[in-house]
C-alpha positions as CSV (number, residue, x, y, z in Angstrom):
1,X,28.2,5.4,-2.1
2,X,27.7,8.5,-4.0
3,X,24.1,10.7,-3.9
4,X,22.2,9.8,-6.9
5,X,21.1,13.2,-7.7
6,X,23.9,15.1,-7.6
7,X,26.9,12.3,-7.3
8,X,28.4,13.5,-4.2
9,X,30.2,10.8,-2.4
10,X,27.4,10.1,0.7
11,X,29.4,10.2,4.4
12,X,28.4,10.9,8.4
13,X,28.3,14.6,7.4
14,X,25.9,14.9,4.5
15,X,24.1,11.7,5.3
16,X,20.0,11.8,5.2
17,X,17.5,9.2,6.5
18,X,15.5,8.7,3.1
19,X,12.1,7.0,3.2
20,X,11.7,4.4,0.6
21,X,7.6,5.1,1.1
22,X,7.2,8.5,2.7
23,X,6.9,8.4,6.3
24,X,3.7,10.2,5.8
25,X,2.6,7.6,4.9
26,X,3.5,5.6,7.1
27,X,6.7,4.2,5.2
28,X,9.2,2.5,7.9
29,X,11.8,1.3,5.1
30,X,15.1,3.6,5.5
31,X,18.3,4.1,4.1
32,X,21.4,6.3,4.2
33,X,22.5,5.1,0.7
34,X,20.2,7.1,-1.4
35,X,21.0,11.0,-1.7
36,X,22.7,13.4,0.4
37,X,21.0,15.9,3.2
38,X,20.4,18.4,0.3
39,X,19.0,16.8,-2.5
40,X,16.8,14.9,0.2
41,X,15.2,18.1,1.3
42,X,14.9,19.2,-2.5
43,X,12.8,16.0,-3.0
44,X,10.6,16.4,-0.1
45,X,10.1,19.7,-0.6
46,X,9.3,19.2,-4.8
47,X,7.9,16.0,-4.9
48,X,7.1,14.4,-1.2
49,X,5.4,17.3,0.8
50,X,2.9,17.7,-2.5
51,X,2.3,13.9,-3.1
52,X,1.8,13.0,0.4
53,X,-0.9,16.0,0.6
54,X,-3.1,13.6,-1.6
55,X,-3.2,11.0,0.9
56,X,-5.0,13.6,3.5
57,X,-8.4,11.8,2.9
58,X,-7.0,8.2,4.3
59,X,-4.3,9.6,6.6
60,X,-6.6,11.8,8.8
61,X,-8.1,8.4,9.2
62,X,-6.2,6.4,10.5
63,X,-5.2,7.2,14.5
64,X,-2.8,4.8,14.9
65,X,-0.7,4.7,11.8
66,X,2.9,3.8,12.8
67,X,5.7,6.6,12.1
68,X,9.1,6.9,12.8
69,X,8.7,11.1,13.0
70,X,6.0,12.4,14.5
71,X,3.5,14.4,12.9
72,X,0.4,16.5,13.4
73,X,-2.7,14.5,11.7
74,X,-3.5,16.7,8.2
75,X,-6.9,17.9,7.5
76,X,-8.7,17.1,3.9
77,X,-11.4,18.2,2.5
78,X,-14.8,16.2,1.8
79,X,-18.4,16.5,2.2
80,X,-21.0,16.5,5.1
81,X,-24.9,16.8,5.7
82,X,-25.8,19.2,8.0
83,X,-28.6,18.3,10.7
84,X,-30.3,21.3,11.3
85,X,-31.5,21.8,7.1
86,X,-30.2,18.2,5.9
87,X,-28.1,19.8,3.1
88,X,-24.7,18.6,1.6
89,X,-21.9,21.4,2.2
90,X,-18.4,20.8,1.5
91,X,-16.4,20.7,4.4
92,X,-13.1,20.3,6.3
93,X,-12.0,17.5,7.8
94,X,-9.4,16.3,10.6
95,X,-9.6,12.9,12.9
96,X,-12.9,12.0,11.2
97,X,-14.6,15.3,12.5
98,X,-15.7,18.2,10.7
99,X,-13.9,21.1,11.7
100,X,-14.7,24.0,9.4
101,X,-17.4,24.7,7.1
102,X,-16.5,27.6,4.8
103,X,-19.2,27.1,2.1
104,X,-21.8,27.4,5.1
105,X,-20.3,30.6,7.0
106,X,-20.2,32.2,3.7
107,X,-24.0,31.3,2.8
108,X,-25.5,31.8,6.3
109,X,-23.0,35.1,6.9
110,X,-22.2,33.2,10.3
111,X,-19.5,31.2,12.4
112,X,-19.7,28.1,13.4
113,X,-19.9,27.1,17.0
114,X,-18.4,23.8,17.9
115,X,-21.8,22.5,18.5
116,X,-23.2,23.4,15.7
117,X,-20.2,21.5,14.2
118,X,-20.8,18.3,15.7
119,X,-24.1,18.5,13.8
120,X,-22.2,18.1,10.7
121,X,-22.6,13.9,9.4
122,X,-20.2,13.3,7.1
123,X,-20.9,11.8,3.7
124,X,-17.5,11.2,2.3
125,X,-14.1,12.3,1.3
126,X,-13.0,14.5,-1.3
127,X,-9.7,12.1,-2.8
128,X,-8.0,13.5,-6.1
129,X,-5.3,10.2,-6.7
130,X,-5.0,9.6,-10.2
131,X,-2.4,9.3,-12.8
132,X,-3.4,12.4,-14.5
133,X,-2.1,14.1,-12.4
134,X,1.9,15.5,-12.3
135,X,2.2,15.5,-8.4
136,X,1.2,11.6,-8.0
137,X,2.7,10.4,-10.8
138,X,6.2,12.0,-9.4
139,X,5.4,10.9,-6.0
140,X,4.5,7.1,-7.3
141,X,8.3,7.3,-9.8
142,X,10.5,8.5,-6.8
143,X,9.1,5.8,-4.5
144,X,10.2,3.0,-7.5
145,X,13.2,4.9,-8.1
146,X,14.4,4.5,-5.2
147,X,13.5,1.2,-3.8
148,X,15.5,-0.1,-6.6
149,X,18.7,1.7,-5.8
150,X,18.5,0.4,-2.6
151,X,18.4,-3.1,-3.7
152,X,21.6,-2.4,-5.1
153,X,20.1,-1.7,-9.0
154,X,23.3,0.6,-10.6
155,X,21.9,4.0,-11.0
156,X,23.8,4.3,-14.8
157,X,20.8,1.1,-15.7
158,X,17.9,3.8,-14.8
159,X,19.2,7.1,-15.2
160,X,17.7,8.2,-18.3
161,X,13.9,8.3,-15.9
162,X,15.3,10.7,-13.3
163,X,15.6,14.6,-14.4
164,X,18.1,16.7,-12.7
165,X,17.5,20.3,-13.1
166,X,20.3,23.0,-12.8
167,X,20.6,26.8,-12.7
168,X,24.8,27.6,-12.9
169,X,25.5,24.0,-11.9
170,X,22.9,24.2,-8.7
171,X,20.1,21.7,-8.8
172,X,16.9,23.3,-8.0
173,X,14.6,20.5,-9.1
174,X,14.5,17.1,-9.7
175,X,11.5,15.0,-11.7
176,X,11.0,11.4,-12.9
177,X,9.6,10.5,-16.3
178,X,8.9,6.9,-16.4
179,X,6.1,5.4,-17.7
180,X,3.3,4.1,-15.5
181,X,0.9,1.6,-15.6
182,X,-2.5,1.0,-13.6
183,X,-2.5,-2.8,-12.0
184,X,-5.9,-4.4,-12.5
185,X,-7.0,-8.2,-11.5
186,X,-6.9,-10.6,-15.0
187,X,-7.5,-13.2,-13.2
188,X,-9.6,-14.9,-10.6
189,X,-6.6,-15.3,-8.4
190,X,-6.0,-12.0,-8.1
191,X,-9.5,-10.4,-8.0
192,X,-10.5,-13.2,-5.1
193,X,-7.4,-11.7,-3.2
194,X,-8.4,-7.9,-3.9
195,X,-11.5,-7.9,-3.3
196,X,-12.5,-11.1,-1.3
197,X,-10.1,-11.3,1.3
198,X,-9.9,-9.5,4.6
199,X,-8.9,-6.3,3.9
200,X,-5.4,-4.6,6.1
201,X,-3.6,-1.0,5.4
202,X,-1.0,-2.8,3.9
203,X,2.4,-1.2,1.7
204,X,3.4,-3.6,-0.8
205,X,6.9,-3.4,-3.1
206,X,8.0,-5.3,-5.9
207,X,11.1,-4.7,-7.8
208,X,11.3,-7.4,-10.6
209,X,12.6,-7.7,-14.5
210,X,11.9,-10.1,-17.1
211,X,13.6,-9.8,-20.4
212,X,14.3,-6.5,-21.4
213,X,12.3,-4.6,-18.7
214,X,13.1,-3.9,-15.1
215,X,10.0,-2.9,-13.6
216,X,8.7,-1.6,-9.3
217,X,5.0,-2.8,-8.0
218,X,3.7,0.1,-5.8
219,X,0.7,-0.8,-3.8
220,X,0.1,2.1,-0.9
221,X,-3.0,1.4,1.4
222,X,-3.5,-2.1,-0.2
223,X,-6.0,-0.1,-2.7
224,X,-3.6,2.6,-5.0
225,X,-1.4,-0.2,-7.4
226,X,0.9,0.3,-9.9
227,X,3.7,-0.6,-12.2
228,X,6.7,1.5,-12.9
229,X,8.7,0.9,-15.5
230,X,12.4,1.4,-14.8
231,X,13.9,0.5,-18.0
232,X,12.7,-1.0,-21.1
233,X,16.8,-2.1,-22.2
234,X,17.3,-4.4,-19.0
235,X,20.5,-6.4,-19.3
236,X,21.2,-7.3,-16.1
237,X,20.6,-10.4,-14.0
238,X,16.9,-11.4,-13.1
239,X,15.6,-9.4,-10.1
240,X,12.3,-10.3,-8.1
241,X,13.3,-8.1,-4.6
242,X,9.3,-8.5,-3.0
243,X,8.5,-5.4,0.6
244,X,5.3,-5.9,2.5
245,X,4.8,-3.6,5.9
246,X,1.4,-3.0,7.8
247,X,0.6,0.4,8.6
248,X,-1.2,0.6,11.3
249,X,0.2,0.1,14.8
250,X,0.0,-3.7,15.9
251,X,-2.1,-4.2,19.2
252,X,0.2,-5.6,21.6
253,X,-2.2,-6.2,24.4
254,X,-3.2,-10.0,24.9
255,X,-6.3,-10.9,23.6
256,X,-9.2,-11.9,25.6
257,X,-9.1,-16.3,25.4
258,X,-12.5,-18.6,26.1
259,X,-11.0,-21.6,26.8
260,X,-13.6,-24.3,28.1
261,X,-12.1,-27.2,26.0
262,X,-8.6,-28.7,25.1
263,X,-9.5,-28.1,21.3
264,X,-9.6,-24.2,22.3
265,X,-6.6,-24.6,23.3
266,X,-4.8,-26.2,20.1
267,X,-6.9,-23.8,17.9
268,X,-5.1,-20.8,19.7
269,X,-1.7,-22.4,19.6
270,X,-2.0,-23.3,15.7
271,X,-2.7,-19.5,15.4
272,X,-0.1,-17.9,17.6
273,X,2.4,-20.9,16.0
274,X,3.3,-21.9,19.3
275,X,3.1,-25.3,21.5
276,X,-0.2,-26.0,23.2
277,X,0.2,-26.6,26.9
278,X,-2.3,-27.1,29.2
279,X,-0.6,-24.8,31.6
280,X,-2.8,-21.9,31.0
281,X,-0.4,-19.4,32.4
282,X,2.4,-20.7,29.8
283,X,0.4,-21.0,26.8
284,X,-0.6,-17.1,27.4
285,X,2.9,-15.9,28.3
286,X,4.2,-17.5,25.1
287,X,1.3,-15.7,23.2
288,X,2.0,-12.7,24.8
289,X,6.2,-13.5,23.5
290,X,4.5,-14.0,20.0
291,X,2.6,-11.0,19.9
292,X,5.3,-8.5,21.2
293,X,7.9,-9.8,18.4
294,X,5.5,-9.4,16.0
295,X,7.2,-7.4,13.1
296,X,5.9,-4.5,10.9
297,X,7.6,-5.8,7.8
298,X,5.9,-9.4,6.7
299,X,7.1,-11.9,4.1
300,X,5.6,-11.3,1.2
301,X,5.1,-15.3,0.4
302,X,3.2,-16.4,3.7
303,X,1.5,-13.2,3.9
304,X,-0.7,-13.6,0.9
305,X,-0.8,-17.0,1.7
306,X,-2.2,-16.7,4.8
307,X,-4.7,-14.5,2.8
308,X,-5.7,-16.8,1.0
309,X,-6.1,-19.9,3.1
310,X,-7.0,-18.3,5.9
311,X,-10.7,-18.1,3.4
312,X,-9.8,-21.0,1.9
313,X,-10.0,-23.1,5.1
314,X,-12.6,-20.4,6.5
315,X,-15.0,-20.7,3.3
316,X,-18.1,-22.7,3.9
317,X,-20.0,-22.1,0.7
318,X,-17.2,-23.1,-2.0
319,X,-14.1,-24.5,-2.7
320,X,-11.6,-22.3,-3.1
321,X,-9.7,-24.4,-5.6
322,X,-12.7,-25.9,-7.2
323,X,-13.8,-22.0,-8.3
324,X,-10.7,-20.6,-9.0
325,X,-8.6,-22.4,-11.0
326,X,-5.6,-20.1,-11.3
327,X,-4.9,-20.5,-7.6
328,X,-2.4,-23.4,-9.0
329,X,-0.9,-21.1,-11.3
330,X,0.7,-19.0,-8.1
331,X,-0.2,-21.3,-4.9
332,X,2.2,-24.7,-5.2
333,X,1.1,-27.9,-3.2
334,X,1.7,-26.9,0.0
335,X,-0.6,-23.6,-0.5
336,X,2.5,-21.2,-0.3
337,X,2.5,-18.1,-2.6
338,X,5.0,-19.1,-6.1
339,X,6.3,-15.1,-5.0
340,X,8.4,-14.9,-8.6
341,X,5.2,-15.1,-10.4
342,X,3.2,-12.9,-8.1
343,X,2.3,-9.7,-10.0
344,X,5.1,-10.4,-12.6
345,X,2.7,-12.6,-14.5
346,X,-0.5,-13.1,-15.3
347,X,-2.1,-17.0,-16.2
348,X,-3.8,-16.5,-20.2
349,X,-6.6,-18.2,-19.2
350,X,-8.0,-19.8,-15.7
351,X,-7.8,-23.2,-17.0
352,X,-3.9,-22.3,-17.9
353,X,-4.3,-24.8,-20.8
354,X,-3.6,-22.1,-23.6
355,X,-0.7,-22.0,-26.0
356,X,0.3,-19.2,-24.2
357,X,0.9,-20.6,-20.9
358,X,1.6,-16.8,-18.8
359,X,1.4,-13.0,-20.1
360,X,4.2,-10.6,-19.1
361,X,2.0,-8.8,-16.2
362,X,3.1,-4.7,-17.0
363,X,2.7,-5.2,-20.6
364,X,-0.4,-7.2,-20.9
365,X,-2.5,-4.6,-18.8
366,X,-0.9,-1.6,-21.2
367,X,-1.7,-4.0,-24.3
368,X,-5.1,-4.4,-23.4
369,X,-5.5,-0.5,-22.5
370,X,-4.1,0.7,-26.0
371,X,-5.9,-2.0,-27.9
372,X,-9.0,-0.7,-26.0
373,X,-10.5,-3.9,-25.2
374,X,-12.2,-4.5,-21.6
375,X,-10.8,-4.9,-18.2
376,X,-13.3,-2.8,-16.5
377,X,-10.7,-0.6,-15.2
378,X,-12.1,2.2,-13.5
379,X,-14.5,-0.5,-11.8
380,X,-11.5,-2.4,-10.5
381,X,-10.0,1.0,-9.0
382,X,-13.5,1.6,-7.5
383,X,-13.9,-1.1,-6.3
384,X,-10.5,-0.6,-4.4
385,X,-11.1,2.3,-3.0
386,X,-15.0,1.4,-1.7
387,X,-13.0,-1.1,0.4
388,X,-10.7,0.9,2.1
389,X,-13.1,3.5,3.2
390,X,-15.2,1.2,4.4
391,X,-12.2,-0.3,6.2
392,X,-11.5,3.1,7.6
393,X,-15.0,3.9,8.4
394,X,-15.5,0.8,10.9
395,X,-12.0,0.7,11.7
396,X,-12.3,1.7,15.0
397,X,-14.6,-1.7,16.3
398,X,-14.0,-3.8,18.7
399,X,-13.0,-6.8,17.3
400,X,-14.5,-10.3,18.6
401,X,-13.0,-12.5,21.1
402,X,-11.0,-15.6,20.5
């Protein structure tokens, strides 16, 4: 295997541990078939360090975000209400505390005693994640990039998106230039899924191609999505490669069970997925088995299928299938996720009755967004984000007993 940046044949002596998703982030997926120890530490140094910067906001959130390299938890800047004269200051933040208030010491020529700190309230996060800007949108490229090499995608079918910059035959900078495009929900399916559905810090990868494109879904947090578009002159076989990891750590610790009836006893069973016994001890010790081999990585097919009926069987107020109709377009009979049409394609209409059955997902969203017609965009993006600082903000709860 040779580095794709600089073509150097890849062995034990130049090897790096790449991050498909940057650890920073909390990316577990690795490989040692990417790019050689240099090149690797050009990336991170141009592209990685700067992009994961952006995430500060929701990492310094999160206390129990699994890593494979330890790190110090970043500070990030937002704003807070101060007690003592109830005004709005912009202020720094780290572990969901206010640590520093500049804008204050500089208008009250004073420091700031830890308990005057704590008197800080904070009102929310400064987050600058958009595709205007150069940093993400190379951050967002590299993560595509190379989650398709690793799934074995020739590097001469992609080339012409990565940049390699030299000075007398030494790169000192590499950069990605392919075109990216903003997912939003055009259909019921996929806006009950979003934004309906118990939300989890989730890291969600795609690589798929259909005609002439080859294309990488990028979902970080469950709330920033995207398509990448790796090659608009595909002509190789059809590709639908699907990654799904939670972030945070999984709670090994046995739950708390109320058993007074045999039916409590089946209900946990059906939701560990093992046999119900009335051997108390047993039943817990193979819950406890279940719990410890839980994995990071899911399947992408029964997890959002467990999404989904977990409020389909949950939902007292409606029928899931009743209200949305395209749930057949990607759910088959026995309610498990059709994954090669998941965010590949997109029903025309909910009925799915129209002449044209299925849209092209990638291309219809860009259609619609140089043809200037609505798909409430920046709502949808909103709407994302709401959900995952709320998620962060009560977080920390205890969660109810079985």
């Amino acid at each position: 295997m040779n580095c794709i940046y600089c073509d150097e044949i890849i062995s034990f002596m130049n090897e790096s541990k790449e991050h498909i998703i940057q650890n920073a982030l909390g990316g577990l997926y690795e490989s040692t078939q990417i790019c050689c120890n240099k090149c690797n530490n050009i990336v991170q140094r141009e592209i990685d360090d700067k992009f994961c910067k952006k995430f500060n906001p929701v990492i310094t959130q999160i206390e129990n975000m699994k890593k494979t390299n330890s790190s110090a938890m970043p500070s990030c800047k937002g704003r807070a209400k101060y007690g003592d004269d109830g005004k709005i200051y912009n202020v720094i933040i780290k572990n969901q505390i206010v640590i520093d208030c500049p804008e204050y010491k500089k208008l009250h020529r004073t420091n700031l005693s830890k308990a005057e700190l704590r008197k800080f309230e904070i009102v929310d996060y400064c987050i600058d994640i958009d595709l205007n800007n150069d940093v993400f949108k190379q951050g967002i490229c590299k993560i595509a990039y190379n989650y398709a090499i690793e799934k074995k995608v020739p590097n001469n079918k992609i080339k012409p998106v990565l940049n390699v910059i030299k000075n007398n035959n030494i790169i000192t900078n590499i950069t990605f230039s392919a075109s990216i495009i903003p997912f939003i929900a055009l259909n019921a399916f996929d806006s009950y899924l979003e934004l309906d559905t118990f939300f989890e810090l989730s890291h969600t990868l795609i690589l798929f191609s259909h005609q002439n494109y080859l294309c990488c879904y990028v979902d970080l947090f469950n709330t920033f999505q995207y398509f990448v578009v790796l090659s608009e002159i595909w002509d190789g076989k059809e590709i639908y490669e699907p990654y799904c990891q939670v972030v945070q750590k999984i709670d090994r610790n046995m739950p708390e069970f109320n058993i007074y009836r045999v039916k409590h006893i089946h209900t946990i069973a059906t939701i560990y997925g093992v046999e119900p016994t009335l051997n108390i001890d047993k039943l817990k010790m193979d819950v406890q088995t279940v719990i410890n081999k839980e994995p990071y990585e899911k399947s992408m097919g029964s997890y959002i299928s467990d999404k989904i009926s977990y409020h389909y069987t949950k939902s007292t107020k409606y029928s899931l299938y009743d209200k949305y109709k395209s749930i057949s377009y990607y759910m088959d009979d026995d309610d498990m996720l059709r994954e090669k049409r998941f965010r590949r394609f997109t029903p025309s209409v909910d009925q799915i009755n129209s002449e044209v059955p299925f849209y092209f997902y990638p291309t219809y969203i860009l259609q619609m967004i140089e043809d200037r017609r609505t798909i409430k965009d920046k709502e949808y993006i909103d709407s994302k984000q709401k959900r995952l600082f709320s998620y962060l903000l009560h977080s920390s709860e205890e969660p109810s007993n079985i």
